[in-house]
C-alpha positions as CSV (number, residue, x, y, z in Angstrom):
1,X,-62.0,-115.4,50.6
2,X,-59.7,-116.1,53.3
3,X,-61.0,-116.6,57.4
4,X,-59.3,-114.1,59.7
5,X,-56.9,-114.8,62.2
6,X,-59.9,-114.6,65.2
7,X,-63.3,-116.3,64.3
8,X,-64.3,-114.9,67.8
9,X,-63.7,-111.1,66.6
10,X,-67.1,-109.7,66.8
11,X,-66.1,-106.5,65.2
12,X,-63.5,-107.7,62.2
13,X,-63.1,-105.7,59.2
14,X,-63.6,-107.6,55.4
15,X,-60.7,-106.3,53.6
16,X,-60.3,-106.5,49.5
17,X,-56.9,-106.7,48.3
18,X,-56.3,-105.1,44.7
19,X,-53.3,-106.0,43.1
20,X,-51.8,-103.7,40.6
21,X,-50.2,-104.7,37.3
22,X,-46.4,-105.4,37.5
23,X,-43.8,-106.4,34.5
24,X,-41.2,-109.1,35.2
25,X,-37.3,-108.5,34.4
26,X,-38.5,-109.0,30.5
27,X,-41.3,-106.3,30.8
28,X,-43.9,-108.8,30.6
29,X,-46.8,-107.8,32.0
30,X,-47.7,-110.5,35.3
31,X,-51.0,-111.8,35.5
32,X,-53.8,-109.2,37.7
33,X,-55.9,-110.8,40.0
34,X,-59.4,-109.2,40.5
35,X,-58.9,-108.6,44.3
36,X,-58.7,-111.4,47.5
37,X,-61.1,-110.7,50.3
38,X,-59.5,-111.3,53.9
39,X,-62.2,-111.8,56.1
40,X,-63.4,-110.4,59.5
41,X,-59.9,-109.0,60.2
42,X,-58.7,-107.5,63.7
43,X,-58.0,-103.9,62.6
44,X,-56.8,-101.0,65.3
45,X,-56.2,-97.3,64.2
46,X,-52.6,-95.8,63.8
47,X,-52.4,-92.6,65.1
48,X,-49.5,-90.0,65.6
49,X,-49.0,-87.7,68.1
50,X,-48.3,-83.9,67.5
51,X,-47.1,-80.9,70.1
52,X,-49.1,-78.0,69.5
53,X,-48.5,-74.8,71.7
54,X,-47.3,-75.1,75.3
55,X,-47.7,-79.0,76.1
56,X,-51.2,-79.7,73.9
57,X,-51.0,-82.7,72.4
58,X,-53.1,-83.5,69.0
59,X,-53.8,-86.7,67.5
60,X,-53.8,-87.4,63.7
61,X,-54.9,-90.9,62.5
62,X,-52.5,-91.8,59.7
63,X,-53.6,-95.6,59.0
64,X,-54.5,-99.0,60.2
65,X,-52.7,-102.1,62.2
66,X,-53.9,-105.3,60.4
67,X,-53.7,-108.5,62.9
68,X,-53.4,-111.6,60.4
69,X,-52.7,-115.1,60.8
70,X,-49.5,-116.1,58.7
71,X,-51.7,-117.3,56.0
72,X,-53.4,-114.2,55.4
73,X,-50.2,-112.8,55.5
74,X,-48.2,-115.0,53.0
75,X,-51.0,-113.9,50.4
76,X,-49.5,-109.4,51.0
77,X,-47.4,-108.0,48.0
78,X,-45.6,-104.9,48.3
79,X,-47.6,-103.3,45.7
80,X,-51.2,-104.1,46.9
81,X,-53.7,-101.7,47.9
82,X,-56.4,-102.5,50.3
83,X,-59.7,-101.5,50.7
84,X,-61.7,-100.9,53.7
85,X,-65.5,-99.6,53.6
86,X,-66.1,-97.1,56.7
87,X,-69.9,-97.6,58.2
88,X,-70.6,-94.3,56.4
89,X,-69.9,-96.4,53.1
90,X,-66.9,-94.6,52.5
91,X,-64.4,-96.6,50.7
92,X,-60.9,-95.4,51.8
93,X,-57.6,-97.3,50.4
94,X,-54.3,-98.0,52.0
95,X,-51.0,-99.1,50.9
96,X,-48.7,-101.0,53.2
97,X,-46.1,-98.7,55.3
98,X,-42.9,-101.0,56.1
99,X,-42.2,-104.5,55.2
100,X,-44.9,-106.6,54.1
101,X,-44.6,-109.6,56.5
102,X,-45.0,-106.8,59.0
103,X,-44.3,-107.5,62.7
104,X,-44.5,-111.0,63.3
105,X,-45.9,-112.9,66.8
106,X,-43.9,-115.3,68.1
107,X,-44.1,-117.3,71.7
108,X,-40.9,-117.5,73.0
109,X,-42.1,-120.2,75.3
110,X,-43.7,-122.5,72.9
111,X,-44.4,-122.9,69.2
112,X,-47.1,-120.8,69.0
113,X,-47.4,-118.2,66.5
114,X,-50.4,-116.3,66.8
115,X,-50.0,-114.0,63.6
116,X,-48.6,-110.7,62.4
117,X,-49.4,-106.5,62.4
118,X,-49.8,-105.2,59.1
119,X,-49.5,-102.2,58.9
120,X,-51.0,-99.8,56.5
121,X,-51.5,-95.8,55.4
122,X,-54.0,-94.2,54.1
123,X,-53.9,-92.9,50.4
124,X,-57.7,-92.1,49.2
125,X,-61.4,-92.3,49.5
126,X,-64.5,-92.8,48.0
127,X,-67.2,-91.0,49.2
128,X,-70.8,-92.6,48.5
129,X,-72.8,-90.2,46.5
């Protein structure tokens, strides 16, 4: 389990990282983990906007922002899915949408580096029987 970026973030999200199997340049198959926990995560809704009619505007969710330290960040694979439970109990799962290192925080004034956006889109979900 790995801290988020934020120990202060009252409302953080747990995320669980699955990792599916991949083959090397042999075709060997490269070890699985079970899944990495990234704890109490700053996580903001992705939404796109749509015209409908004469000037309505709609707005469709179509993922999540992750805000991770570089740690957290250094641990994202192209091909790993993550997991976030809704408080419904709903498990939905995401993919990443860009570049894995995502956009990445830098100070220009200083050496601070306060973390990256991840950013992610939604693939399936669970629904708690």
């Amino acid at each position: 389990m790995i801290g988020g970026m934020n120990p202060f973030l009252a409302g953080g999200k747990d995320i669980r990282i699955f990792r599916k199997p991949t083959k090397d340049s042999w075709g060997d198959v490269l070890p699985v983990y079970s899944g990495i926990t990234l704890e109490n995560v700053g996580v903001a809704p992705r939404t796109s906007a749509t015209e409908q009619g004469e000037g309505f505007r709609g707005r469709v969710q179509s993922g999540y922002t992750l805000y991770l330290d570089h740690d957290q960040t250094a641990l994202v694979q192209p091909n790993d899915e993550f997991e976030i439970v809704m408080p419904d109990g709903t498990k939905a799962y995401y993919v990443l949408d860009g570049f894995e290192w995502g956009a990445n925080w830098d100070n220009p004034l200083s050496c601070w580096q306060p973390g990256d956006e991840v950013n992610l889109k939604f693939t399936r979900a669970e629904i708690p029987s």
